[in-house]
N, CA, C and O atoms as CSV, one atom per row, in Angstrom:
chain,resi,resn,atom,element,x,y,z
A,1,UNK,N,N,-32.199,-47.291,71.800
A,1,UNK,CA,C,-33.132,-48.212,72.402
A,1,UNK,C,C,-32.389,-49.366,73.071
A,1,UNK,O,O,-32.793,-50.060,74.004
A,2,UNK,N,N,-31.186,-49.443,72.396
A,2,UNK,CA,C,-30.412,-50.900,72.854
A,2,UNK,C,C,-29.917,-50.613,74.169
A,2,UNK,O,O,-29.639,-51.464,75.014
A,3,UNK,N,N,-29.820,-49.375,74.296
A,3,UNK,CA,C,-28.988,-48.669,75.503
A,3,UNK,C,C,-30.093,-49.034,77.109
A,3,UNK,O,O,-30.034,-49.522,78.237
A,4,UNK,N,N,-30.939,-48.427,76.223
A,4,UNK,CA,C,-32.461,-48.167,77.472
A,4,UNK,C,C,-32.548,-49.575,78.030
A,4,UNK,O,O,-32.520,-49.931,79.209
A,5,UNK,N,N,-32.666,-50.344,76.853
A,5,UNK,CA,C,-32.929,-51.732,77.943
A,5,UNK,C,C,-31.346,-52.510,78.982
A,5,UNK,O,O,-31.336,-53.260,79.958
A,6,UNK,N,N,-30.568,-52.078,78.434
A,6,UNK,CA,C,-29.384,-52.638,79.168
A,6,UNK,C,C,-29.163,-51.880,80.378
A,6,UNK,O,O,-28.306,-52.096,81.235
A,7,UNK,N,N,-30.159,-50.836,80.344
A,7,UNK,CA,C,-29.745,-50.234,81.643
A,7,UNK,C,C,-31.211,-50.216,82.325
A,7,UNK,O,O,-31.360,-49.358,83.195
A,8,UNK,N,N,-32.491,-51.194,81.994
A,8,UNK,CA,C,-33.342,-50.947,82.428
A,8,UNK,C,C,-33.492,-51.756,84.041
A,8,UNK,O,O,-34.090,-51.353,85.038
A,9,UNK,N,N,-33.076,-52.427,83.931
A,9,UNK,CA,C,-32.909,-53.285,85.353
A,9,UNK,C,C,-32.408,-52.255,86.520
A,9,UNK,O,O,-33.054,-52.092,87.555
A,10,UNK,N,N,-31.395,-51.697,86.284
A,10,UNK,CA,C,-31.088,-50.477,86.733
A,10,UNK,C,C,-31.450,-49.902,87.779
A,10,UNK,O,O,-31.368,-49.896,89.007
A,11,UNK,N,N,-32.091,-49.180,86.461
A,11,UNK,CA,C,-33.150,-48.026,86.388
A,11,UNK,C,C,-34.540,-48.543,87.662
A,11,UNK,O,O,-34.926,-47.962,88.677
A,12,UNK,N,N,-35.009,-49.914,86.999
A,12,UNK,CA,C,-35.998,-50.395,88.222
A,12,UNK,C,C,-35.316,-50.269,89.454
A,12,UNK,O,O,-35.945,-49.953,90.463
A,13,UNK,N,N,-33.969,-50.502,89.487
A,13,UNK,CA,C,-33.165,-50.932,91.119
A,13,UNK,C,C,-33.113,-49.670,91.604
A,13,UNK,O,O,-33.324,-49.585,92.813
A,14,UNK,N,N,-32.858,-48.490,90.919
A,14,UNK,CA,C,-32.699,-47.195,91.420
A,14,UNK,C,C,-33.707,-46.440,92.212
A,14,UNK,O,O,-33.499,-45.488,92.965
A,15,UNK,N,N,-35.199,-47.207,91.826
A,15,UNK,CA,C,-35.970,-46.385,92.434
A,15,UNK,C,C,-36.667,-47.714,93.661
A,15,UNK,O,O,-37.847,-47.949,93.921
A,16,UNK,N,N,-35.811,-48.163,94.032
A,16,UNK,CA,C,-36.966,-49.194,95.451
A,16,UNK,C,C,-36.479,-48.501,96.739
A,16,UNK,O,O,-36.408,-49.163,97.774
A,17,UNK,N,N,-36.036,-46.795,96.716
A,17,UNK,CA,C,-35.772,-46.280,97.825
A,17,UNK,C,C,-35.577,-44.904,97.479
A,17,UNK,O,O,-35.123,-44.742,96.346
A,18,UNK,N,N,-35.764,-44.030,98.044
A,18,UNK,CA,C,-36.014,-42.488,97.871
A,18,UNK,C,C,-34.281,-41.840,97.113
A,18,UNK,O,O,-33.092,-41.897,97.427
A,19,UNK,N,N,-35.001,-41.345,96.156
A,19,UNK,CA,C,-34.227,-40.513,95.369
A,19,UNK,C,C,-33.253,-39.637,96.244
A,19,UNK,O,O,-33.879,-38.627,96.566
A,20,UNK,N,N,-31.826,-39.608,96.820
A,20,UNK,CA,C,-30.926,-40.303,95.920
A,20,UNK,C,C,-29.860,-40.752,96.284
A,20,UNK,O,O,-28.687,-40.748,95.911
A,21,UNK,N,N,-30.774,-41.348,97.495
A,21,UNK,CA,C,-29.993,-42.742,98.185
A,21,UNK,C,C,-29.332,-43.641,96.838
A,21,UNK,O,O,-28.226,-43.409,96.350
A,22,UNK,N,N,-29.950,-44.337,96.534
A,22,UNK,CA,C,-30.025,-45.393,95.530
A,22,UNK,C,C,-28.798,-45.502,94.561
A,22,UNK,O,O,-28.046,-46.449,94.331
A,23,UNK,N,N,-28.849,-43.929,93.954
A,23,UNK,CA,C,-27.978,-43.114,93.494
A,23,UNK,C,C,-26.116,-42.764,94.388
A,23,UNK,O,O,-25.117,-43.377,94.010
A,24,UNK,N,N,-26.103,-42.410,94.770
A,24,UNK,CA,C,-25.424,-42.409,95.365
A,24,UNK,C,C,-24.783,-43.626,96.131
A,24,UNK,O,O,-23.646,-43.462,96.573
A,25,UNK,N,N,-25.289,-44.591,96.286
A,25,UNK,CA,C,-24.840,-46.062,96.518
A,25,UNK,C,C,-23.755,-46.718,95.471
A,25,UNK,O,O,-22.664,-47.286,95.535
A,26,UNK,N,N,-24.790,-46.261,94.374
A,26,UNK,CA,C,-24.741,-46.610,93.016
A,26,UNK,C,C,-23.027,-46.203,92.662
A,26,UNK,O,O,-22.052,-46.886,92.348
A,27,UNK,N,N,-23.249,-44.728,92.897
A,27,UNK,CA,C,-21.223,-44.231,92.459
A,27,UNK,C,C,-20.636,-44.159,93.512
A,27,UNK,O,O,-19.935,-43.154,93.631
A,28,UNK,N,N,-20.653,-44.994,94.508
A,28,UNK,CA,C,-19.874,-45.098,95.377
A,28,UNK,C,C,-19.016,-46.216,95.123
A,28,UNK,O,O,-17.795,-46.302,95.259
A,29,UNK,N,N,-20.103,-47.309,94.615
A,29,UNK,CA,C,-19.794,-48.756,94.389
A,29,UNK,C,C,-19.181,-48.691,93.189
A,29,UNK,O,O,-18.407,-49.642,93.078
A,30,UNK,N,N,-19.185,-47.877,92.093
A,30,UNK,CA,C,-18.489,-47.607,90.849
A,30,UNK,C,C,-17.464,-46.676,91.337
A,30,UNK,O,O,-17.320,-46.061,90.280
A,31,UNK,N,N,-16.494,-46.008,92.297
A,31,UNK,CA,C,-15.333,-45.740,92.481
A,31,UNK,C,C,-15.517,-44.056,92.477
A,31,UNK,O,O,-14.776,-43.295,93.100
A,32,UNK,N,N,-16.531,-43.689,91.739
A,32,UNK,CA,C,-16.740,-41.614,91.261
A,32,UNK,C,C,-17.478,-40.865,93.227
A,32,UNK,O,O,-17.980,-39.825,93.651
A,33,UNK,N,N,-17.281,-41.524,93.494
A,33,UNK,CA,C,-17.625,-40.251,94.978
A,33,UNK,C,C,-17.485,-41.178,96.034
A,33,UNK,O,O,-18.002,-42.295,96.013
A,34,UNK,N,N,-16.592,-40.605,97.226
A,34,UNK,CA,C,-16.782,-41.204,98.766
A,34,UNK,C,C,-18.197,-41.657,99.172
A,34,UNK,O,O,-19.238,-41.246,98.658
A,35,UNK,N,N,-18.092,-42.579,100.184
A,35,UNK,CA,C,-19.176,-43.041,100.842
A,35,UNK,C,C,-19.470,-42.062,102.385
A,35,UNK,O,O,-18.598,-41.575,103.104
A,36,UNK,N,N,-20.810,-41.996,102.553
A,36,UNK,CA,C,-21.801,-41.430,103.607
A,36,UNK,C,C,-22.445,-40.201,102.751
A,36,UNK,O,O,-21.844,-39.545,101.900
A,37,UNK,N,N,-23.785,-40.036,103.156
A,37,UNK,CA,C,-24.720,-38.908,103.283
A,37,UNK,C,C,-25.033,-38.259,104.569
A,37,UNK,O,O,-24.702,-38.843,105.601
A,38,UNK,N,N,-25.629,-37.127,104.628
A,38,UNK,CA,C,-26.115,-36.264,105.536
A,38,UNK,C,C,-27.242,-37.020,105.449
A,38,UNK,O,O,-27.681,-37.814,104.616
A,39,UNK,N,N,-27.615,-36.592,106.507
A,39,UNK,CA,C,-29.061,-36.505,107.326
A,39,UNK,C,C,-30.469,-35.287,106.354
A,39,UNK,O,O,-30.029,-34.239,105.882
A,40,UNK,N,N,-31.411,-35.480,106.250
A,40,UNK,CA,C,-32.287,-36.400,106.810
A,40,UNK,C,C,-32.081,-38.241,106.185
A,40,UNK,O,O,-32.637,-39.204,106.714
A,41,UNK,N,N,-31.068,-38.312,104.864
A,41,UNK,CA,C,-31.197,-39.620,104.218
A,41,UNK,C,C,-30.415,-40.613,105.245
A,41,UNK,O,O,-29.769,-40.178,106.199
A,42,UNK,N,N,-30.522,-41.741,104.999
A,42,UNK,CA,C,-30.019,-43.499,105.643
A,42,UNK,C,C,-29.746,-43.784,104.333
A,42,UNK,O,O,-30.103,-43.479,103.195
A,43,UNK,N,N,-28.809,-44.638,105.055
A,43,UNK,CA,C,-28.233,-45.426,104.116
A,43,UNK,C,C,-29.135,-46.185,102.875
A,43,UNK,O,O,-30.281,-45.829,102.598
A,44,UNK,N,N,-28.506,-47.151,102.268
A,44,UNK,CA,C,-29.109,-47.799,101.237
A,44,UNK,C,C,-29.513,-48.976,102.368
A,44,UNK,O,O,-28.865,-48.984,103.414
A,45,UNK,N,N,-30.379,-49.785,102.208
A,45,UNK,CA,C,-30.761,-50.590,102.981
A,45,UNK,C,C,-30.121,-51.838,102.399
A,45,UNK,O,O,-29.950,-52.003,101.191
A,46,UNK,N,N,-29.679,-52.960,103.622
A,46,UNK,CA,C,-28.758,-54.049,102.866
A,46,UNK,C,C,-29.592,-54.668,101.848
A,46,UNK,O,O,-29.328,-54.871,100.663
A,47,UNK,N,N,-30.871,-54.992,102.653
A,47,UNK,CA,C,-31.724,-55.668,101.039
A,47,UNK,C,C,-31.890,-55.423,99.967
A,47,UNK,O,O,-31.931,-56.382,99.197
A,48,UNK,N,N,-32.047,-54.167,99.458
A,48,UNK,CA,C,-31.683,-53.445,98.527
A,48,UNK,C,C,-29.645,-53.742,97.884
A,48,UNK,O,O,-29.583,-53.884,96.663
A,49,UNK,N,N,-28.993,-53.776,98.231
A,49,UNK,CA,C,-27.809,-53.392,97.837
A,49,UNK,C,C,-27.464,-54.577,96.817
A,49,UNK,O,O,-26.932,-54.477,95.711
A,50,UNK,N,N,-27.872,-55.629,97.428
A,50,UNK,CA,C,-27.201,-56.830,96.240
A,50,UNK,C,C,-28.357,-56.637,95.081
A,50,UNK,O,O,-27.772,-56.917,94.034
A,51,UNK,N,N,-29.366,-56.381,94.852
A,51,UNK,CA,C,-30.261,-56.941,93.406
A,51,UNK,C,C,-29.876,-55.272,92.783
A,51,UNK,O,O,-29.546,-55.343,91.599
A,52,UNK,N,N,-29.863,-54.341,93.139
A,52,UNK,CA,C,-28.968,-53.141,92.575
A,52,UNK,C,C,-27.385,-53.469,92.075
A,52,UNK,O,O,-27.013,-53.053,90.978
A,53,UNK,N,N,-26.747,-54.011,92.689
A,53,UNK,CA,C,-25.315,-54.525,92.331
A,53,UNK,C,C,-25.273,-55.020,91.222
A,53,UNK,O,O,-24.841,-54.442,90.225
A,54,UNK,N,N,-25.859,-56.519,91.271
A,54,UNK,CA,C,-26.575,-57.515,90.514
A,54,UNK,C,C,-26.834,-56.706,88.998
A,54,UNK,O,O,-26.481,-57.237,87.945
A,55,UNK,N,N,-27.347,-55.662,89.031
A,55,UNK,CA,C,-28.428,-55.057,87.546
A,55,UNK,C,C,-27.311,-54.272,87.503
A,55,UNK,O,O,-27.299,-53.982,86.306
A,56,UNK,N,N,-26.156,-53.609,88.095
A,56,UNK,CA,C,-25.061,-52.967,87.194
A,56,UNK,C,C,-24.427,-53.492,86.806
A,56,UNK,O,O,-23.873,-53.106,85.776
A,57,UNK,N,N,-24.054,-54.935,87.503
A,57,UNK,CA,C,-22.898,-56.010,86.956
A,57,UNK,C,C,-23.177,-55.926,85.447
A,57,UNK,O,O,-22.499,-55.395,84.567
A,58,UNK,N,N,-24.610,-56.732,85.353
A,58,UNK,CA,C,-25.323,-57.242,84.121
A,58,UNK,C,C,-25.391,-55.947,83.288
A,58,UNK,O,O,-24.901,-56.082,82.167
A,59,UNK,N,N,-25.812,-54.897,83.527
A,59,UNK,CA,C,-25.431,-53.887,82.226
A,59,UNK,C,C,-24.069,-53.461,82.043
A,59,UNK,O,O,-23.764,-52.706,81.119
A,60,UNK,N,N,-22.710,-54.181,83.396
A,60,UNK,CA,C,-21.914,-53.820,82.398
A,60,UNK,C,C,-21.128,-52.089,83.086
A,60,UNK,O,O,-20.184,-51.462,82.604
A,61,UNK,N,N,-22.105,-51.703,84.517
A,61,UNK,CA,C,-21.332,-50.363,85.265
A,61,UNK,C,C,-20.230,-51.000,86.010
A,61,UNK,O,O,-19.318,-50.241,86.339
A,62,UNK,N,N,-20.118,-52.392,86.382
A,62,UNK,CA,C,-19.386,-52.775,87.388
A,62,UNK,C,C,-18.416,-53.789,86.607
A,62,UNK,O,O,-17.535,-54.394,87.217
């Protein structure tokens, strides 16, 4: 349970853009896979990128 909430901020940040953009932002910025996707996906949107950052710092991925 202690786990779930330290990663719940996250978890909210992961989904304010289609599955699996978000994701993939996500381990890019943690060092585990190169950056770009194929098409049909876009990028992570900049507004999105810092309050996602932000909620891995704080649990502790970054």
């Amino acid at each position: 349970r202690a786990i779930q909430y330290q990663l719940l901020a996250v978890h909210k940040a992961m989904f304010t853009e289609a599955n699996p953009i978000p994701v993939k932002w996500a381990l890019h910025e943690m060092g585990k896979v190169t950056a770009g996707i194929r098409l049909p996906l876009t990028p992570l949107s900049v507004a999105l990128r810092e309050p996602l950052k932000t909620a891995m710092k704080q649990a502790g991925l970054l």
